[in-house]
C-alpha positions in Angstrom: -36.2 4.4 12.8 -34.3 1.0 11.9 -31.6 1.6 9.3 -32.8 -0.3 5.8 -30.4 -3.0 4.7 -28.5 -2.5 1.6 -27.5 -5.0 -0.6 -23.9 -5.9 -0.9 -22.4 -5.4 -4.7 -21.0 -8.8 -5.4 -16.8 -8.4 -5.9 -16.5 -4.8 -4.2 -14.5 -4.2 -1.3 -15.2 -1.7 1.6 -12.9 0.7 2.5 -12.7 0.9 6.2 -9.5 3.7 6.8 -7.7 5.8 4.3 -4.9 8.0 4.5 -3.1 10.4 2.3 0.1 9.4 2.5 -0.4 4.8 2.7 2.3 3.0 2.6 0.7 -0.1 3.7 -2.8 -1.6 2.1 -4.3 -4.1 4.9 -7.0 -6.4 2.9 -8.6 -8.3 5.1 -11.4 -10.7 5.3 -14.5 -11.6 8.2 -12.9 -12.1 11.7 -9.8 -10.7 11.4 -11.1 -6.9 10.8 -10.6 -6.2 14.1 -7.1 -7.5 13.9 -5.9 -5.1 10.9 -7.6 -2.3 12.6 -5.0 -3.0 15.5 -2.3 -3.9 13.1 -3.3 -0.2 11.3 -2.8 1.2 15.2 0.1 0.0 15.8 1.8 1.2 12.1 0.9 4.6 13.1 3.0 4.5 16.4 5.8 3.0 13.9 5.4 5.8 11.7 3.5 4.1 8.8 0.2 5.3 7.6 -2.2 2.2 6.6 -4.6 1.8 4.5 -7.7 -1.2 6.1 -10.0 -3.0 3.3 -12.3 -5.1 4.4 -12.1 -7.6 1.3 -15.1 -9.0 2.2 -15.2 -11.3 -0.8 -12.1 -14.0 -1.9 -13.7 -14.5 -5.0 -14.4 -12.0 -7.3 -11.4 -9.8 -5.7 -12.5 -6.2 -6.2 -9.7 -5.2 -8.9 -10.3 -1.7 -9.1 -9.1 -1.6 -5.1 -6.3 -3.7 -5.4 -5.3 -1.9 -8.5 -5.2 1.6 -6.8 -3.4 0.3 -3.7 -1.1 -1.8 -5.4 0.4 1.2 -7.4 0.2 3.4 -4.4 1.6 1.5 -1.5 5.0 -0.3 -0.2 3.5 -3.3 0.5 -0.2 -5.3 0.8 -1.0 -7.0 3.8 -3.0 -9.9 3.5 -5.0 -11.3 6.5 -7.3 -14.6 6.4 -8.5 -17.1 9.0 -8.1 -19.6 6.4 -5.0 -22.0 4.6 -2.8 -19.9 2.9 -2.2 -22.0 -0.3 -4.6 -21.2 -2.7 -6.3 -19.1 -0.7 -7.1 -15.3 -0.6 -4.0 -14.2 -0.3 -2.7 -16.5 -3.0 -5.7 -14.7 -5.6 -4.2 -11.8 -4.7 -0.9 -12.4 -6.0 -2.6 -14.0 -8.7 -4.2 -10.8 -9.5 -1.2 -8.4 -9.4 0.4 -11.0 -11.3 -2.0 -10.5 -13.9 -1.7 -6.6 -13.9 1.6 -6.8 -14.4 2.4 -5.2 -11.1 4.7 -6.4 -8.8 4.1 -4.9 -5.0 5.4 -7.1 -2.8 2.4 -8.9 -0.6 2.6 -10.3 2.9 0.3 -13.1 3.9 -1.3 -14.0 7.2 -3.0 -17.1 7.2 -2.6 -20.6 7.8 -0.7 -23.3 7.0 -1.5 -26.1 4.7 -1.4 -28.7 7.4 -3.2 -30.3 10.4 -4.0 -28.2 13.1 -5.1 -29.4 16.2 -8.4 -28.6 17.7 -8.0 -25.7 20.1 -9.2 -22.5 21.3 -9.0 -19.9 18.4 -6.7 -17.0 19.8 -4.3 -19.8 21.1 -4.1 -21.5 17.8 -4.1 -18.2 15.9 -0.9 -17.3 18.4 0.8 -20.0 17.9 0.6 -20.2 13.7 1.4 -16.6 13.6 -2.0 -15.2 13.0 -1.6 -12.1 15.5 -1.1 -8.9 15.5 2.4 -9.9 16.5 3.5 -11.8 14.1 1.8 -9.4 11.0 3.6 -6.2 12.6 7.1 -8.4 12.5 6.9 -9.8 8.8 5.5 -6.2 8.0 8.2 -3.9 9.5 10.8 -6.2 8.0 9.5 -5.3 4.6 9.0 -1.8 5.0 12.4 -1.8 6.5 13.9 -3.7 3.8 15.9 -1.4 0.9 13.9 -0.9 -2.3 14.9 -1.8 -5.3 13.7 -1.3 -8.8 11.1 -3.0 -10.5 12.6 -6.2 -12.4 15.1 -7.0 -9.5 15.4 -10.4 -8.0 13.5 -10.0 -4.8 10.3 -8.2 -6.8 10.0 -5.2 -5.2 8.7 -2.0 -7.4 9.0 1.1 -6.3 6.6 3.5 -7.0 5.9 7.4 -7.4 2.7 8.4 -4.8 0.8 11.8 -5.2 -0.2 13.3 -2.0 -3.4 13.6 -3.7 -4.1 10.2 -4.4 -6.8 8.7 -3.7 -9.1 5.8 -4.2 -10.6 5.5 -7.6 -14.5 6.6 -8.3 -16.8 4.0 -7.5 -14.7 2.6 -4.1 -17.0 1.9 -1.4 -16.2 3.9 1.8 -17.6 2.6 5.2 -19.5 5.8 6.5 
């Protein structure tokens, strides 16, 4: 029998991998899944337990997601195949901003200029969308001391309960 297809609730993120003990939310959108799942890998051979979102939308952001991992992670890890400025990772900021939280967010994208035509996992290499390059910006920021909420470089530090968990209503890929 062919599974049915189920509609897609506009705005809600899925929730691909969850741990009990996060300190890293990956949010990522389309083609670069596969990439956070890898990026996810690799954290757990550093010692870092991710969290991997597939965002799926970049407008509406699913708040209640961002909202949980925001207050229970280090940092969020963006990842788009799209220009940075103004894009999802910038709505994300946005978001927190407007929460009044202040976890500090690490974008993958690209930048806001030409780019000449070439293959994709060459171009993505050489702008820094890799595995790579996400692993180095993200284990200087976990590595980086914490300070307290309201210091210059914005970082909050937060309380996590083993028990946490994402809220009621969070889709989970099954």
């Amino acid at each position: 029998m062919k599974d049915v297809p189920k509609a897609i609730p506009i705005g809600k993120a899925e929730l691909l991998q969850h741990g009990d003990h996060d300190r890293v939310a990956i949010f990522a959108l389309g083609a670069l899944i596969p990439t956070a799942n890898e990026i996810a890998r690799k954290l757990e051979g550093e010692g870092y337990s991710a969290a991997v979102i597939n965002a799926r939308f970049t407008k509406p952001i699913d708040v209640e997601m961002l909202e949980f991992y925001a207050g229970s992670v280090d940092v969020i890890l963006t990842l788009e195949d799209h220009v940075l400025k103004g894009g999802f990772g910038s709505a994300v900021l946005e978001e927190l901003n407007n929460l009044g939280l202040d976890t500090p967010v690490v974008r993958v994208g690209w930048p806001d200029r030409f780019i000449e035509h070439g293959k994709p996992e060459t171009l993505r290499a050489k702008y820094g969308i890799s595995v790579e390059a996400a692993l180095e910006k993200l284990l200087a920021r976990l590595k980086a001391p914490t300070r307290p909420a309201g210091m210059q470089d914005g970082q909050a530090c937060f309380t996590r309960s083993s028990s946490a968990t994402p809220a009621a209503g969070v889709s989970r890929r099954r």
